[in-house]
C-alpha positions in Angstrom: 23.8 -6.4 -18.3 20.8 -4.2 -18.1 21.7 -3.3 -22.3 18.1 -5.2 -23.2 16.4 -3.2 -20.4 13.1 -0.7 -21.3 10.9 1.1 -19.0 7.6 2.4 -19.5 4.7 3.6 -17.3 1.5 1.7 -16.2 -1.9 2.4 -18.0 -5.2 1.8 -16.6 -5.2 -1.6 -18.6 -2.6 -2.7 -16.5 -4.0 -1.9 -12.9 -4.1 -6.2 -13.0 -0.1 -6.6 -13.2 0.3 -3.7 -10.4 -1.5 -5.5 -8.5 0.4 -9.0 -9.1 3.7 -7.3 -8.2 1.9 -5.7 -5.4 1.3 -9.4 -4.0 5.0 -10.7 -5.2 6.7 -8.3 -3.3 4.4 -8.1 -0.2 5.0 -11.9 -0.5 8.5 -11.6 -0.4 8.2 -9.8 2.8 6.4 -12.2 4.4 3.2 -9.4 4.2 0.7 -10.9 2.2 -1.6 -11.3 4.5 -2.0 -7.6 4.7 -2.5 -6.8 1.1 -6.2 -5.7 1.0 -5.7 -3.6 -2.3 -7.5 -4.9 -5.5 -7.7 -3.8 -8.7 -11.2 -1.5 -8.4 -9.2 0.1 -5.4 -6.0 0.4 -7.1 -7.6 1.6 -10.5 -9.2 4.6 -8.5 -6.3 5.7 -6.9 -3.5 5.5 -9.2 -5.5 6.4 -12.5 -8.7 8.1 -11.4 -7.0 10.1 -8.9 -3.6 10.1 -9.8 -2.5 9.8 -6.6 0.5 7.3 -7.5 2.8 6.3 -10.7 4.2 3.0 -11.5 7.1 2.3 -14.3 7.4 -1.0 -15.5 11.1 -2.9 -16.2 10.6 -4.3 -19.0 13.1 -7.4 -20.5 12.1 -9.0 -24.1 9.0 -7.5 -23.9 8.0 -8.8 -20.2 7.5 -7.1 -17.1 9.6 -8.1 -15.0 9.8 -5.4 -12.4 8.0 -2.1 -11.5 8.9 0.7 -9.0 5.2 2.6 -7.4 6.3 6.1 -6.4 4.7 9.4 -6.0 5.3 12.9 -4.7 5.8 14.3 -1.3 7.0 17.4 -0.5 10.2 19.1 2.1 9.1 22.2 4.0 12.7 22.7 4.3 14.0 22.0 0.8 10.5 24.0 -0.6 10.3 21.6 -3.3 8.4 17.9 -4.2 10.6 15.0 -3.8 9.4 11.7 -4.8 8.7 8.7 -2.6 9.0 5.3 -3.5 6.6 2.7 -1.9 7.7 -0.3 -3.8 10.5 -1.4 -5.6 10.4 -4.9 -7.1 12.1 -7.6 -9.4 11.5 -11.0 -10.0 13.9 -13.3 -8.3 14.5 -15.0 -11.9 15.9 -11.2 -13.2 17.7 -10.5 -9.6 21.4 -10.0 -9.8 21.1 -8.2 -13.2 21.4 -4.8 -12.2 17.6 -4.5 -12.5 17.3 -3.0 -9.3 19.7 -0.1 -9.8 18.1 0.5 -13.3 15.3 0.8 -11.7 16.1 3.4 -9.0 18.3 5.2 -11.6 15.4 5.9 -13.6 13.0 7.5 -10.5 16.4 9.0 -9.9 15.9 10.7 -13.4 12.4 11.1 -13.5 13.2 13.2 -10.0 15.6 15.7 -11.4 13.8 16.2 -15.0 10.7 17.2 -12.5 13.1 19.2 -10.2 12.9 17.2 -7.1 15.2 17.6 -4.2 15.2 14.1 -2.7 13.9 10.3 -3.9 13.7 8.3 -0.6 11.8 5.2 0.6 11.7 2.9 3.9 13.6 -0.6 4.0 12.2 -3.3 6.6 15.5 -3.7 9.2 15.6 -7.2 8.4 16.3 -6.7 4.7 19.8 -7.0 4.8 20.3 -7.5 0.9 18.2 -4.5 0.2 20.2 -2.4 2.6 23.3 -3.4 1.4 22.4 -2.3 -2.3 20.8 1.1 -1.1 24.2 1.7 0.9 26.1 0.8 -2.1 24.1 3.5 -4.4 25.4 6.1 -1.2 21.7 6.1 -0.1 21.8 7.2 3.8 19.9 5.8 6.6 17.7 8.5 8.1 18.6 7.1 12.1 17.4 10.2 13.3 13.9 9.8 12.4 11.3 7.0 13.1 8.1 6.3 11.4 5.0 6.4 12.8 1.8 5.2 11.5 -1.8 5.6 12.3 -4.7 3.3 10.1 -7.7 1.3 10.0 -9.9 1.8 13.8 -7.1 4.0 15.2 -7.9 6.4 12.2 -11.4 6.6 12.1 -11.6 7.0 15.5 -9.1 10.0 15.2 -10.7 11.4 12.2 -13.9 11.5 14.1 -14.8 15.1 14.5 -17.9 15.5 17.0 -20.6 17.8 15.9 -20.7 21.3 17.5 -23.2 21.5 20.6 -26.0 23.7 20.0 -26.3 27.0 21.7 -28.3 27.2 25.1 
């Protein structure tokens, strides 16, 4: 099934189509109203910074998924791992085993880097998705639960009042 399948990574050229699957999947999640990225702001992050990767899955010369992933790091495995932020496939190349290609190949690109771990967050109501990560043997981290601080919260936490002057 996934025999015609190719992978390669984004260029700078391509900051456009990132940011198409960006809107695709967020869509899918009923979270479009949240995108805010656009291409100047994706550009600078992924290829000026190189904060972020992105491999295209490619079918007859299309794009018809990518995966955005980048490293983190475990205190206690003392080694990067890599996270992924998105995963995503058309719904016209769903049920091809696109998906799994897909995570196989961070999977890959992981251990030729010497990573310890490749993990990711699933929404709860995702039931598909979580059924295919269980099915690769991926485990639920129930232990743990994410927090987040952004936007106002941030700023007003990154706020770091200037030293009073000596008397």
């Amino acid at each position: 099934m996934v025999n015609n399948l190719t992978f390669r990574y984004a260029e700078r050229k391509d900051t456009a189509l990132i940011l198409q699957f960006i809107k695709e999947l967020a869509d899918h999640e009923k979270l479009l109203d949240e995108v805010v990225a656009d291409e100047a702001t994706l550009e600078t992050w992924i290829f000026e910074k190189q904060k972020a990767e992105v491999i295209f899955a490619i079918e007859n010369g299309r794009e018809i998924g990518f995966a955005l992933f980048f490293h983190n790091f475990s205190t206690f495995l003392g080694r990067a791992g890599i996270y992924l932020e998105d995963l995503y496939v058309k719904p016209e190349h769903r049920g091809k085993g696109y998906g799994k290609a897909l995570l196989k190949k961070l999977a890959s690109i992981a251990l030729e880097r010497g990573c310890g771990r490749l993990e990711w967050w699933c929404l709860d109501w995702n039931k598909s998705s979580i059924d295919f990560y269980l099915s690769l043997g991926a485990e639920p981290m129930s232990d743990w639960t994410v927090y987040r601080i952004a936007g106002d919260t941030l700023k007003q936490l990154g706020i770091i009042p200037a030293a009073k002057p000596p008397e």
